[in-house]
N, C-alpha and C positions, 0 to 999 in steps of 0.2 A: 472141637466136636469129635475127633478121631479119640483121644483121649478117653471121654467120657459117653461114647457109642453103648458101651456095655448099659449104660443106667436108661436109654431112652425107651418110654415104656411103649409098646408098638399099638396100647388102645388109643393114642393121643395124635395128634396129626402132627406128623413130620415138621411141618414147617414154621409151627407155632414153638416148638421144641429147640429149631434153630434158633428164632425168634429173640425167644428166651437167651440163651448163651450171648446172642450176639449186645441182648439189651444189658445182659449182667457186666460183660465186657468193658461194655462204654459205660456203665456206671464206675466200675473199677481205675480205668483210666480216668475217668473226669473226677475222682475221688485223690488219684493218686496224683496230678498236676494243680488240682484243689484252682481248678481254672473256675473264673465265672462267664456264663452265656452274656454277649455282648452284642443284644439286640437282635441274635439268628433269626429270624421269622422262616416258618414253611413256606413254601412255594403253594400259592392256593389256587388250586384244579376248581372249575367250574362244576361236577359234581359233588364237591364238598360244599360250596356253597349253598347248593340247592338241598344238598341231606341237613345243613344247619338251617337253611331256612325253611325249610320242612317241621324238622323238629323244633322248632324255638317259633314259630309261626311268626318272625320278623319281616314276612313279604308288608304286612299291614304297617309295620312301623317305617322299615330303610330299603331302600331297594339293592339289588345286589351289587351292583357296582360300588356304593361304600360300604357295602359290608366285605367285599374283598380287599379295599383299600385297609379296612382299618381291623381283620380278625388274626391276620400275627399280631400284630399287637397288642389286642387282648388276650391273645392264648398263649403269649410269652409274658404276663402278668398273673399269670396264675400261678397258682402253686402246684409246681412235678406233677403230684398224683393226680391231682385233677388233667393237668395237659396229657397226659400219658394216656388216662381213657379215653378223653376225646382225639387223639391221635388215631389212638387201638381201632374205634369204631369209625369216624368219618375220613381219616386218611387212608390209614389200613383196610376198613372194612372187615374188621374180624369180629366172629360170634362172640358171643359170652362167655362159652366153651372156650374158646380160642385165646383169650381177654384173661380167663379165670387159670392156663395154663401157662401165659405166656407171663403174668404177674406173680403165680402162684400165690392166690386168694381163692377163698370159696365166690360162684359165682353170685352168693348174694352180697356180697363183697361188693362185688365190679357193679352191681346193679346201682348199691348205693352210692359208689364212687362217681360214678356217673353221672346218678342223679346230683350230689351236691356239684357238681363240677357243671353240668348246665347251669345251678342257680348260682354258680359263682359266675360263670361267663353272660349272665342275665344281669348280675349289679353288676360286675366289670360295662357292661353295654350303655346301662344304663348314664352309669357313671362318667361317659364320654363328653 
């Protein structure tokens, strides 16, 4: 960060700016040990559950107690870019704005991102 201080633009929020570095970082590193994820699952907070099952209207199919059992496991089946938005918005809680700087995409980018990465975590659901 100290580094690269000079380039942060000060219309953007500071901490989506970090955000960014930190996530380039770790992509560089996991690129440079060419390591593969070995079942890492998030740790799932009780309002993530309830922003997914808000958003995916699954209170009518699962209740939450298996969907907490079983959604690292479906969001460590997806594919990066899709896990990464759903991370960005229901773990992080970051705007679109925040989503479209911290990925460096146009926000209608992140919108669609989004969108397929719900209907992808919709067949992953399904497909249990």
């Amino acid at each position: 960060m100290y580094y690269n201080l000079r380039d942060y633009d000060m219309d953007l929020s500071f901490s989506s700016w970090i955000y960014r570095i930190t996530r380039n970082e770790a992509i560089s590193q996991f690129r440079k040990r060419k390591a593969r994820p070995h079942g890492n699952s998030v740790d799932v907070e009780d309002y993530v559950i309830e922003a997914f099952t808000a958003e995916f209207d699954l209170n009518k199919e699962v209740d939450e107690e298996y969907l907490r059992e079983h959604i690292g496991t479906l969001i460590d089946k997806m594919d990066l870019k899709y896990r990464e938005v759903l991370v960005l918005k229901y773990w992080q809680d970051r705007s679109y704005e925040e989503m479209s700087d911290i990925l460096q995409k146009p926000p209608g980018t992140v919108a669609t991102l989004l969108s397929r990465a719900k209907q992808q975590f919709r067949k992953l659901y399904k497909e249990l």
